[in-house]
TORMAR-328425 format. One record per atom (N, C-alpha, C, O): x, y, z; residue in three letters. Coordinates in pm, whole numbers. Example, Ala and Ser with C-alpha at 12.3 -4.5 7.8 and 13.67 -1.06 7.14 Angstrom:
BEGIN
{r {1319; -569; 780}; ALA},
{r {1230; -450; 780}; ALA},
{r {1320; -330; 780}; ALA},
{r {1424; -332; 846}; ALA},
{r {1285; -225; 708}; SER},
{r {1367; -106; 714}; SER},
{r {1290; 3; 787}; SER},
{r {1341; 114; 804}; SER},
//
This chain:
BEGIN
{r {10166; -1298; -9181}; UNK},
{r {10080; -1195; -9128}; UNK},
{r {10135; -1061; -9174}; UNK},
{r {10254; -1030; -9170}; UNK},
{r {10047; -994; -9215}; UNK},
{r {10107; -829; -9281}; UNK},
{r {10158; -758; -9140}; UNK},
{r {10121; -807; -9033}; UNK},
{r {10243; -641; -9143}; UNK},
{r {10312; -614; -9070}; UNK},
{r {10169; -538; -9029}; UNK},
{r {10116; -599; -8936}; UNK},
{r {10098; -435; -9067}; UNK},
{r {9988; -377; -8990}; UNK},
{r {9898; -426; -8905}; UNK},
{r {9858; -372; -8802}; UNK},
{r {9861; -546; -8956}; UNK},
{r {9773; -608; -8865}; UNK},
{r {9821; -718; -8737}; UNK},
{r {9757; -770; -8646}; UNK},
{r {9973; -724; -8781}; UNK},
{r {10023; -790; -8658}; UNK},
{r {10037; -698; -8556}; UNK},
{r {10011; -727; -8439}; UNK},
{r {10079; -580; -8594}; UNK},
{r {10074; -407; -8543}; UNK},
{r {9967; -395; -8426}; UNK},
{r {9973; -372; -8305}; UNK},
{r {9865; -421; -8522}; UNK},
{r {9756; -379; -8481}; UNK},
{r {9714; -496; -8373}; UNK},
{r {9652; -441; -8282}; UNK},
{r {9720; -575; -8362}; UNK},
{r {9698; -728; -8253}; UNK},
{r {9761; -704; -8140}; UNK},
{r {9715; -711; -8026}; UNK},
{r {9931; -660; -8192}; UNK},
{r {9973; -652; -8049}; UNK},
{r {9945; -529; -7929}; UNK},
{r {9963; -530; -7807}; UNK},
{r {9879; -399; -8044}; UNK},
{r {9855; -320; -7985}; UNK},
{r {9754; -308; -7888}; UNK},
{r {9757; -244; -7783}; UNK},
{r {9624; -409; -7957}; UNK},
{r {9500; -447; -7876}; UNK},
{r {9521; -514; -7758}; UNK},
{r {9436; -500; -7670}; UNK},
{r {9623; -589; -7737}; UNK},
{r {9692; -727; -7674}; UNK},
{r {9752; -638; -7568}; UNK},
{r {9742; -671; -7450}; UNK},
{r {9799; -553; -7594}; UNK},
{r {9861; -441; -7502}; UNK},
{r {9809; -357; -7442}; UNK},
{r {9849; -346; -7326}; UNK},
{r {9703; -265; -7486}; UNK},
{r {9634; -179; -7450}; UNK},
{r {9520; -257; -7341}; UNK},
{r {9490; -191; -7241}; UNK},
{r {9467; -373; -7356}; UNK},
{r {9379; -459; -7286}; UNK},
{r {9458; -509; -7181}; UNK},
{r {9402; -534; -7074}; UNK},
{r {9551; -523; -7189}; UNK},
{r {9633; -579; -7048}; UNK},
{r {9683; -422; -6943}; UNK},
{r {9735; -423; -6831}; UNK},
{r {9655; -329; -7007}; UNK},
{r {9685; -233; -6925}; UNK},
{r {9539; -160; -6867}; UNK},
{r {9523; -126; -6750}; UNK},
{r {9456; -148; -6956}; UNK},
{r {9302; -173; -6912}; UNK},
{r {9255; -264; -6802}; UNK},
{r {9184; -251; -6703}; UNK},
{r {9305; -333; -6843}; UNK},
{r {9278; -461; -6721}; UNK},
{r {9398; -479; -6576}; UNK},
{r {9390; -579; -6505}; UNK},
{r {9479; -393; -6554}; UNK},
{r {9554; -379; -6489}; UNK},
{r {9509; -246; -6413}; UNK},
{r {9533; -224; -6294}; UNK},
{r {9458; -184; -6476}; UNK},
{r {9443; -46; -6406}; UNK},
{r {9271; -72; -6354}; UNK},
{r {9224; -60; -6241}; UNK},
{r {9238; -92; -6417}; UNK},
{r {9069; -151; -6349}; UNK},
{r {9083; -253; -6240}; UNK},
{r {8994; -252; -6155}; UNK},
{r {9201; -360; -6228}; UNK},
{r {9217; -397; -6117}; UNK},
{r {9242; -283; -5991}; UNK},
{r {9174; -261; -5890}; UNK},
{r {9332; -239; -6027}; UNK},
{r {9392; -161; -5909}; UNK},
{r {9296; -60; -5897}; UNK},
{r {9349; 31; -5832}; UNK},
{r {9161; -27; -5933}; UNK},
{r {9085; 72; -5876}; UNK},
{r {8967; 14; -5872}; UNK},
{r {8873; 93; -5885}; UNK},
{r {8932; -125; -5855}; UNK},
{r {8808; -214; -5859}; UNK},
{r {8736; -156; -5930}; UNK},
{r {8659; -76; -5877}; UNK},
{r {8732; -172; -6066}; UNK},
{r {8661; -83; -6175}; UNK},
{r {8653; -220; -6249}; UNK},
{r {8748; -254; -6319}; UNK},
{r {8529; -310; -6234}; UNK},
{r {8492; -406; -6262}; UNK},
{r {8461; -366; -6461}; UNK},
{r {8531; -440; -6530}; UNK},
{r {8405; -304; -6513}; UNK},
{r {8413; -288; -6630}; UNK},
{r {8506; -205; -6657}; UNK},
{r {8456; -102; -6702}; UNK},
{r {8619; -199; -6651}; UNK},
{r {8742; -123; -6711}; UNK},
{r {8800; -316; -6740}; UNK},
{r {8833; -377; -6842}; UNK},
{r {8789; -356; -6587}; UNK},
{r {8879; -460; -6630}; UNK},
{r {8836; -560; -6728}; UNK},
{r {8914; -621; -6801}; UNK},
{r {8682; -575; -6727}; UNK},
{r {8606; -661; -6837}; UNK},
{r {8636; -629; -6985}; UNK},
{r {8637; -712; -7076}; UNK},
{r {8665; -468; -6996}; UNK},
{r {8684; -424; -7101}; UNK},
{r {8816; -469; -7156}; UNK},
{r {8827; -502; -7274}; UNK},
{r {8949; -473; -7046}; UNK},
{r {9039; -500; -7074}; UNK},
{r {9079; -607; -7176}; UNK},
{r {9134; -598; -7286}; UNK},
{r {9009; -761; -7071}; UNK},
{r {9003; -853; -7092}; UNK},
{r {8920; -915; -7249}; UNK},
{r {8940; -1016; -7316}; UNK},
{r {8840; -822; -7259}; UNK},
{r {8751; -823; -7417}; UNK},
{r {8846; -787; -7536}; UNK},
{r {8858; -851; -7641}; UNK},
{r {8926; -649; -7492}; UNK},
{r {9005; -627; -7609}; UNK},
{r {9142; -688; -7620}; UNK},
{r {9205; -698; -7725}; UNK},
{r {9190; -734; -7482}; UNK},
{r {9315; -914; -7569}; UNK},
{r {9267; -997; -7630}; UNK},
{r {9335; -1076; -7695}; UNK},
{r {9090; -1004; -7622}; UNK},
{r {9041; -1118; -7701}; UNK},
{r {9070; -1095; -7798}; UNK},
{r {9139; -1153; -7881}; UNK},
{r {8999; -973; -7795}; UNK},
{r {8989; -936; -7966}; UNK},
{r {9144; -906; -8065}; UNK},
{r {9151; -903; -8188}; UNK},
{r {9259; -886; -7964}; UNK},
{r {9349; -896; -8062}; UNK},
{r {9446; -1013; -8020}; UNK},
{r {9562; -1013; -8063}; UNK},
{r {9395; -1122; -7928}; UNK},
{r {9456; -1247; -7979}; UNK},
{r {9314; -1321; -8127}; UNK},
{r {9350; -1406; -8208}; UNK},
{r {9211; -1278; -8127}; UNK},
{r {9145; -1347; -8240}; UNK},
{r {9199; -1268; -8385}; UNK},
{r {9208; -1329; -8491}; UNK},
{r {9231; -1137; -8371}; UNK},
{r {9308; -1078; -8490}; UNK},
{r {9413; -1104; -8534}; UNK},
{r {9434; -1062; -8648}; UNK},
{r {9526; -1185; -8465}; UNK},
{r {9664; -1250; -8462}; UNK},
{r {9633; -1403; -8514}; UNK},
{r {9702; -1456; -8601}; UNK},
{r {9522; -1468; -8451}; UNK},
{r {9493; -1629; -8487}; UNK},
{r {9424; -1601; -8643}; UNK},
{r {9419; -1695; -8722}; UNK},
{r {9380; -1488; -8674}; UNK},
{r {9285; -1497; -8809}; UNK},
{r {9402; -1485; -8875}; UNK},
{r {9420; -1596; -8924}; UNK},
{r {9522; -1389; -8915}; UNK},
{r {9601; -1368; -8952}; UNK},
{r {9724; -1455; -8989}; UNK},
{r {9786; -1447; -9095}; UNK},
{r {9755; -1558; -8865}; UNK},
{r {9832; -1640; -8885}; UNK},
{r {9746; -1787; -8989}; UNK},
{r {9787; -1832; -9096}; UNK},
{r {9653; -1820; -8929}; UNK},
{r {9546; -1904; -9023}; UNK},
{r {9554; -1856; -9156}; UNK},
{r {9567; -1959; -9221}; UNK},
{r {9555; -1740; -9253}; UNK},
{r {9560; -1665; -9381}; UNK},
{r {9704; -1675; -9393}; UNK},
{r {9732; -1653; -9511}; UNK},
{r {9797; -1696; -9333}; UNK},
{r {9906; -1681; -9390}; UNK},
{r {9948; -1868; -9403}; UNK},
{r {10003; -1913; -9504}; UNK},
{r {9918; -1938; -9308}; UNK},
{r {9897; -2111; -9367}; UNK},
{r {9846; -2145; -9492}; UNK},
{r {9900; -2217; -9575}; UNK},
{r {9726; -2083; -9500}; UNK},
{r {9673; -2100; -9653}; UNK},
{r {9720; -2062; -9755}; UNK},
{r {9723; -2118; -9865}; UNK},
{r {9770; -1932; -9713}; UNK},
{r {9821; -1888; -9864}; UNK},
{r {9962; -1953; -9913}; UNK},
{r {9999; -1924; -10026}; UNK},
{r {10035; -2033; -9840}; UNK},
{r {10139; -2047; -9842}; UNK},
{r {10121; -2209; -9902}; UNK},
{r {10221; -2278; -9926}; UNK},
//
């Protein structure tokens, strides 16, 4: 996995768990949905990444 885009995964992975932590604690039902959308999106940026680096290898 290139160092940027692993960068970039954990950052999504991070930023969504704190989204979703802080929308808990103020019942902010779409803060936390949002949260939870953007770990998706950077655990699916980490699984695409590691999958490209199987192949190429």
């Amino acid at each position: 996995m290139s160092g940027e885009q692993k960068a970039k995964s954990k950052g999504e992975q991070a930023k969504g768990k704190v989204k979703e932590a802080v929308g808990r604690m103020t019942d902010n039902e779409r803060m936390e949905a949002e949260g939870r959308a953007e770990q998706a999106k950077g655990d699916a940026r980490s699984a695409k990444e590691k999958a490209k680096d199987v192949f190429k290898h």
